[in-house]
PQR file of N, CA, C, O and H, with PARSE charges and radii, in Angstrom:
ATOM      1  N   UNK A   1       0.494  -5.654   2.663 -0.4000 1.5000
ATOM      2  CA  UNK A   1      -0.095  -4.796   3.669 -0.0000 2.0000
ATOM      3  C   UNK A   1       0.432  -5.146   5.052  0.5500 1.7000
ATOM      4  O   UNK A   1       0.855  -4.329   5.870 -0.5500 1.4000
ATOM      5  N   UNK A   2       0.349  -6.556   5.221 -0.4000 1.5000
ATOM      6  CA  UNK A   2       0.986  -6.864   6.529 -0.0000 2.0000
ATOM      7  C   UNK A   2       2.656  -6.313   6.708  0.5500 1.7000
ATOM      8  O   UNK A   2       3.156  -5.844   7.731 -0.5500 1.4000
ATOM      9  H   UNK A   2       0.006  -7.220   4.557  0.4000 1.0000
ATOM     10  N   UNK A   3       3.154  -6.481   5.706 -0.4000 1.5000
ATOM     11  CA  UNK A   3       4.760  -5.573   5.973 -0.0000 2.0000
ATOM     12  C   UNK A   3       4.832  -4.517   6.058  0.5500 1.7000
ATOM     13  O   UNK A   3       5.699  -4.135   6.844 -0.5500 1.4000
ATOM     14  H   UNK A   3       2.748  -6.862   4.875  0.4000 1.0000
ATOM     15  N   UNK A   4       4.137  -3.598   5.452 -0.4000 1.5000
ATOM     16  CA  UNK A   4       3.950  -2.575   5.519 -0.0000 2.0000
ATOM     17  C   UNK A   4       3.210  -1.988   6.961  0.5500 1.7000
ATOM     18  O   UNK A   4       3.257  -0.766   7.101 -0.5500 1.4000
ATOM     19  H   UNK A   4       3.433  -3.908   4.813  0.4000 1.0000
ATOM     20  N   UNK A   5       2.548  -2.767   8.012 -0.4000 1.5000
ATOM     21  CA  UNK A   5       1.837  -2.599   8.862 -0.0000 2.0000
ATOM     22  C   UNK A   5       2.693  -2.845  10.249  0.5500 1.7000
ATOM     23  O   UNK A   5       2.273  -2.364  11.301 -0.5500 1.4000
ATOM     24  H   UNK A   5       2.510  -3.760   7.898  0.4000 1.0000
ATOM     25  N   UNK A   6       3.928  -3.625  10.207 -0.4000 1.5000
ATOM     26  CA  UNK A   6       4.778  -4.091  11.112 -0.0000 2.0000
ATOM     27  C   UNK A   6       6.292  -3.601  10.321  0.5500 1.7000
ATOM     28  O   UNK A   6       7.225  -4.282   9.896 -0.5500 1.4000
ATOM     29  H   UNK A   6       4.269  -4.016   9.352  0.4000 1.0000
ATOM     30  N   UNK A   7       6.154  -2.726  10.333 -0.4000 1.5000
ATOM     31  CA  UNK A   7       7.561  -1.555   9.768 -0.0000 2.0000
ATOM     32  C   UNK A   7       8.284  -2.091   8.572  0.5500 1.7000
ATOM     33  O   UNK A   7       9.382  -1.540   8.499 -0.5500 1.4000
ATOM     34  H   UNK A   7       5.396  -2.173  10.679  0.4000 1.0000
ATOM     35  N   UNK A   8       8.115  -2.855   7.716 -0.4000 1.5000
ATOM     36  CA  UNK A   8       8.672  -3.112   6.948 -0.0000 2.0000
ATOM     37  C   UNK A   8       8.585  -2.975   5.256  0.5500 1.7000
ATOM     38  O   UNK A   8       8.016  -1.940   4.910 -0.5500 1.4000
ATOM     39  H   UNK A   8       7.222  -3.303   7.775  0.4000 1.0000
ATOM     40  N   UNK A   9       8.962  -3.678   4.353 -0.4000 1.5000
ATOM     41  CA  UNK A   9       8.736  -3.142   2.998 -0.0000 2.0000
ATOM     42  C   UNK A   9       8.011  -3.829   1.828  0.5500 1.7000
ATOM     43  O   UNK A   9       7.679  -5.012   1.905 -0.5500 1.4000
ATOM     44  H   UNK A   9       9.424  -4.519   4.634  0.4000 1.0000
ATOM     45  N   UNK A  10       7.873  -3.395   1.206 -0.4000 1.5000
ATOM     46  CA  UNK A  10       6.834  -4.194   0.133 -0.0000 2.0000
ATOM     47  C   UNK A  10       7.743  -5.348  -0.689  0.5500 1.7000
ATOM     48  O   UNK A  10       7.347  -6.445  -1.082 -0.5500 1.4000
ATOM     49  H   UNK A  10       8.142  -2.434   1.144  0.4000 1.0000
ATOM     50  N   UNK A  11       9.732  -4.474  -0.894 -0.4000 1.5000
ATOM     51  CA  UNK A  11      10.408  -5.501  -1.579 -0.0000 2.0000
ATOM     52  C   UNK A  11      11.058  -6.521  -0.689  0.5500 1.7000
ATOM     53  O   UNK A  11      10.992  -6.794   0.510 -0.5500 1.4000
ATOM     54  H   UNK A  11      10.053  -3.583  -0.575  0.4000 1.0000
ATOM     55  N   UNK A  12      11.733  -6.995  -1.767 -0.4000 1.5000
ATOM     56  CA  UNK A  12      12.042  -8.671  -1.096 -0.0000 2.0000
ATOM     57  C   UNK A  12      13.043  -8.591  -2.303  0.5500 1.7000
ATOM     58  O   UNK A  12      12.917  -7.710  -3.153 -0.5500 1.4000
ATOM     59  H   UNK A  12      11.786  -6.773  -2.740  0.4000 1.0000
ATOM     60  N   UNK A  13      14.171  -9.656  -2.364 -0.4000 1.5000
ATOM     61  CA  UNK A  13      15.492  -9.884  -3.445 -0.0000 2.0000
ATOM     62  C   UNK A  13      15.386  -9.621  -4.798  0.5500 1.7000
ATOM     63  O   UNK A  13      16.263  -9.269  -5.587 -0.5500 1.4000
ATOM     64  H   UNK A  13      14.273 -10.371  -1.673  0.4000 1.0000
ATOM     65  N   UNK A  14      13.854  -9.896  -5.028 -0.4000 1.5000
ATOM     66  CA  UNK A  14      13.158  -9.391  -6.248 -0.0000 2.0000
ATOM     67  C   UNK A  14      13.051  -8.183  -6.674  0.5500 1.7000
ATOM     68  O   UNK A  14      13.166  -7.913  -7.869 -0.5500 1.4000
ATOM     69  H   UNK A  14      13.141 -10.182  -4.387  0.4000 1.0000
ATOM     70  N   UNK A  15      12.875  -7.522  -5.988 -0.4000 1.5000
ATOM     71  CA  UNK A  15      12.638  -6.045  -6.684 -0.0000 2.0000
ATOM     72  C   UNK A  15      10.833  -5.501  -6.832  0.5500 1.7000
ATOM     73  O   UNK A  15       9.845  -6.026  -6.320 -0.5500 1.4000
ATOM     74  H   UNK A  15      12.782  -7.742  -5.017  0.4000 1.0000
ATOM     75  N   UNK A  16      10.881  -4.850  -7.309 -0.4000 1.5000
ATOM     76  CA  UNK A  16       9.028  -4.506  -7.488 -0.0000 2.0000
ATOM     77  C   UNK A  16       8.377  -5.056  -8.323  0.5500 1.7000
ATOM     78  O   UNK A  16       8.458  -4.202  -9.206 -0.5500 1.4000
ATOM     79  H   UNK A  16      11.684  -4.423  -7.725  0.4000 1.0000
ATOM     80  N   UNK A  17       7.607  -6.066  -8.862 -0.4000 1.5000
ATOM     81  CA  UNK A  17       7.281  -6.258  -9.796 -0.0000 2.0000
ATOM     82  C   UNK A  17       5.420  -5.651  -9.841  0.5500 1.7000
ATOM     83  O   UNK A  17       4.810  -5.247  -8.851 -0.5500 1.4000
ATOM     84  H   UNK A  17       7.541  -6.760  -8.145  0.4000 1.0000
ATOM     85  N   UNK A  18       4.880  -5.749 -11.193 -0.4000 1.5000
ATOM     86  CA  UNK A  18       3.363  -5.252 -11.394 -0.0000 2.0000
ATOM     87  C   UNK A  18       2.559  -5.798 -10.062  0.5500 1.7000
ATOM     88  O   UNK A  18       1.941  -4.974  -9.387 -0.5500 1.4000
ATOM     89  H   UNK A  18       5.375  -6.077 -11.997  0.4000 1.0000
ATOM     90  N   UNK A  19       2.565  -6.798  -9.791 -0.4000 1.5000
ATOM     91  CA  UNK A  19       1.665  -6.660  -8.659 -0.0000 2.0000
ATOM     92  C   UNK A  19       1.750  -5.890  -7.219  0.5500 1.7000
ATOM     93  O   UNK A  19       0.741  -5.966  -6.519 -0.5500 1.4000
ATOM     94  H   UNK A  19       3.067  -7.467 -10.339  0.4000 1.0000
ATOM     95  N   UNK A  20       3.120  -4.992  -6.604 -0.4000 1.5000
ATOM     96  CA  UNK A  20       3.735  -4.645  -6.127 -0.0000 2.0000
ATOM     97  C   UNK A  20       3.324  -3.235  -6.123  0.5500 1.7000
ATOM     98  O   UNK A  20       2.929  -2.644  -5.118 -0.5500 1.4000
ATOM     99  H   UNK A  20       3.941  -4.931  -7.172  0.4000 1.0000
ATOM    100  N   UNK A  21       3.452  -2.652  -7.463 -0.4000 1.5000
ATOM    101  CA  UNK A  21       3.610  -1.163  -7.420 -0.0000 2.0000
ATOM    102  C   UNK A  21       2.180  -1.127  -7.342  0.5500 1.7000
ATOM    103  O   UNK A  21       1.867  -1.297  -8.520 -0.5500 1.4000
ATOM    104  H   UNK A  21       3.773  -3.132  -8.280  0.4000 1.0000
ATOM    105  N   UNK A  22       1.132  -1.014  -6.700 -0.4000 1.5000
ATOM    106  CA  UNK A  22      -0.108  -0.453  -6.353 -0.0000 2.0000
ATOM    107  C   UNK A  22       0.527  -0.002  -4.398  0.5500 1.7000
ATOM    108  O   UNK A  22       0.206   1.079  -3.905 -0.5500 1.4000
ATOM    109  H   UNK A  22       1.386  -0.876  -5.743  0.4000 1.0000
ATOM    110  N   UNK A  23       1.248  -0.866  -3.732 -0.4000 1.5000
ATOM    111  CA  UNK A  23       1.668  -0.285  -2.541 -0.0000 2.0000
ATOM    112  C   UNK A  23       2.740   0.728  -2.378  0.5500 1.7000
ATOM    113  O   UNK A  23       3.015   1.223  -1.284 -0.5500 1.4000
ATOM    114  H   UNK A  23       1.508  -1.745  -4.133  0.4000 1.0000
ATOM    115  N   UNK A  24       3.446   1.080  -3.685 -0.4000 1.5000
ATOM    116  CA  UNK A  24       4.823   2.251  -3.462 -0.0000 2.0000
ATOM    117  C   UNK A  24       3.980   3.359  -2.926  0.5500 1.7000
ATOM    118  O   UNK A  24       4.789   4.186  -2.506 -0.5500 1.4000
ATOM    119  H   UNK A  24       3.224   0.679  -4.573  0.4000 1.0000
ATOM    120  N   UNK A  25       2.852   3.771  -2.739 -0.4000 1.5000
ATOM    121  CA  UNK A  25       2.183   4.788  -2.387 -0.0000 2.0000
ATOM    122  C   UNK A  25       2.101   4.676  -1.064  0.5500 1.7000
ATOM    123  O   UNK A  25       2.405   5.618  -0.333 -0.5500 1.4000
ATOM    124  H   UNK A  25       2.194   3.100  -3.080  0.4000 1.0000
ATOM    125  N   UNK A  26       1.554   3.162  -0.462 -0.4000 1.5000
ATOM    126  CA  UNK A  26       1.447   3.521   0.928 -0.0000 2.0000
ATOM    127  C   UNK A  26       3.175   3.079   1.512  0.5500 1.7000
ATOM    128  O   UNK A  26       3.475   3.169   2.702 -0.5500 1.4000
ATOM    129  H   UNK A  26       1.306   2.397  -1.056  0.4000 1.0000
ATOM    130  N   UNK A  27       4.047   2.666   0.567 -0.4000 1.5000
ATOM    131  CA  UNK A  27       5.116   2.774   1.682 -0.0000 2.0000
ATOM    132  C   UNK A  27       6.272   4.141   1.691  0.5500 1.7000
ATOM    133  O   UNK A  27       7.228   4.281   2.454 -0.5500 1.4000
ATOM    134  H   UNK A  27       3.804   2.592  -0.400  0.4000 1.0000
ATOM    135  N   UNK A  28       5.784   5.132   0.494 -0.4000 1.5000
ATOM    136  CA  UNK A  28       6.563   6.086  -0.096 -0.0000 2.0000
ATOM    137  C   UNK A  28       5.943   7.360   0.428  0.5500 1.7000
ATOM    138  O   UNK A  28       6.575   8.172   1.103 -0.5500 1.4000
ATOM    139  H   UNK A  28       5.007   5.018  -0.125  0.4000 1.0000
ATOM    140  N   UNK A  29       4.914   7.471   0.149 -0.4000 1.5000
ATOM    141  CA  UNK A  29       3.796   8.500   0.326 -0.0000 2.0000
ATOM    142  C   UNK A  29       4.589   9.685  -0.851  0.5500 1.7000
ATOM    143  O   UNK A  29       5.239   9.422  -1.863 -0.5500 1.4000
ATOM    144  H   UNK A  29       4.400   6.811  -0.400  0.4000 1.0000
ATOM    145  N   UNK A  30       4.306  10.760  -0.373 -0.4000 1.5000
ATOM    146  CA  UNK A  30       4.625  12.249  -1.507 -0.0000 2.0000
ATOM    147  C   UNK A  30       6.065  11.432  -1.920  0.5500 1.7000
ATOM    148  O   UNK A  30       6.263  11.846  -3.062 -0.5500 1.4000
ATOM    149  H   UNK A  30       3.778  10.974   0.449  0.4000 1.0000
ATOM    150  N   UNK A  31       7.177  10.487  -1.593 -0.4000 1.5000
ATOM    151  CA  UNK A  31       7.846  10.955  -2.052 -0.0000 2.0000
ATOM    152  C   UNK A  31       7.794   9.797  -3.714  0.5500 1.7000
ATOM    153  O   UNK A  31       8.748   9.975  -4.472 -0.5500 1.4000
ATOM    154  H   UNK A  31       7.016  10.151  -0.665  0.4000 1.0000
ATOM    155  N   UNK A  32       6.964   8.964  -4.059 -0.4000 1.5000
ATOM    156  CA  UNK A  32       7.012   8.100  -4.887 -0.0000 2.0000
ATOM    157  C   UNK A  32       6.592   8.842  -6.258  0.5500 1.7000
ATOM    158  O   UNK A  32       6.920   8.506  -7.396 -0.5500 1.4000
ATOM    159  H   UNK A  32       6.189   8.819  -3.443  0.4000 1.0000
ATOM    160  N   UNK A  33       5.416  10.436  -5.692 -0.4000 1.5000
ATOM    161  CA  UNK A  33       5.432  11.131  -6.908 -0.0000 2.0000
ATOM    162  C   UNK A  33       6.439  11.790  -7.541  0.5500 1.7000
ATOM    163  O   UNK A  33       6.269  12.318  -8.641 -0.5500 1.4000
ATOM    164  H   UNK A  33       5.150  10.709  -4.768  0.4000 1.0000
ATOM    165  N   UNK A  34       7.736  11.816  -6.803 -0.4000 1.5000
ATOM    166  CA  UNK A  34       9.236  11.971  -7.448 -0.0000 2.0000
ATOM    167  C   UNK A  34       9.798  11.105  -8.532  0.5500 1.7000
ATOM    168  O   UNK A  34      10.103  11.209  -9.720 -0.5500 1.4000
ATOM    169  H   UNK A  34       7.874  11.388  -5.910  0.4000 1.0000
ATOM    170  N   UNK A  35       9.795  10.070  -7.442 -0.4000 1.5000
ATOM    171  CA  UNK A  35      10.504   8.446  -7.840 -0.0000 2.0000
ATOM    172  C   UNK A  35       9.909   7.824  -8.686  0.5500 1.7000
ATOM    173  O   UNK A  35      10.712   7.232  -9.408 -0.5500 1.4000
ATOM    174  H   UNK A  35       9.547   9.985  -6.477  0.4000 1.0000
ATOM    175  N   UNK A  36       8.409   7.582  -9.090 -0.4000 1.5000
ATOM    176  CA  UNK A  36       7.247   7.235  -9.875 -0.0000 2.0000
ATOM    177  C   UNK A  36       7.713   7.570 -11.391  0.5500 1.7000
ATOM    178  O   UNK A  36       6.939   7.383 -12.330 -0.5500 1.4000
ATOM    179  H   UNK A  36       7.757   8.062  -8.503  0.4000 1.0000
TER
END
């Protein structure tokens, strides 16, 4: 939340893992129901 709050992103070198994808929504918005 804090990265997401100071312009930045949820990933890191890792990639998305399960605990992760509950925020693709707030950093994607409409477009993650594409990408999803």
């Amino acid at each position: 939340e804090r990265a997401l709050r100071l312009g930045g992103t949820i990933t890191g070198e890792h990639g998305i893992g399960m605990g992760k994808l509950g925020y693709m929504d707030a950093e994607h918005g409409a477009a993650w129901e594409v990408i999803g």
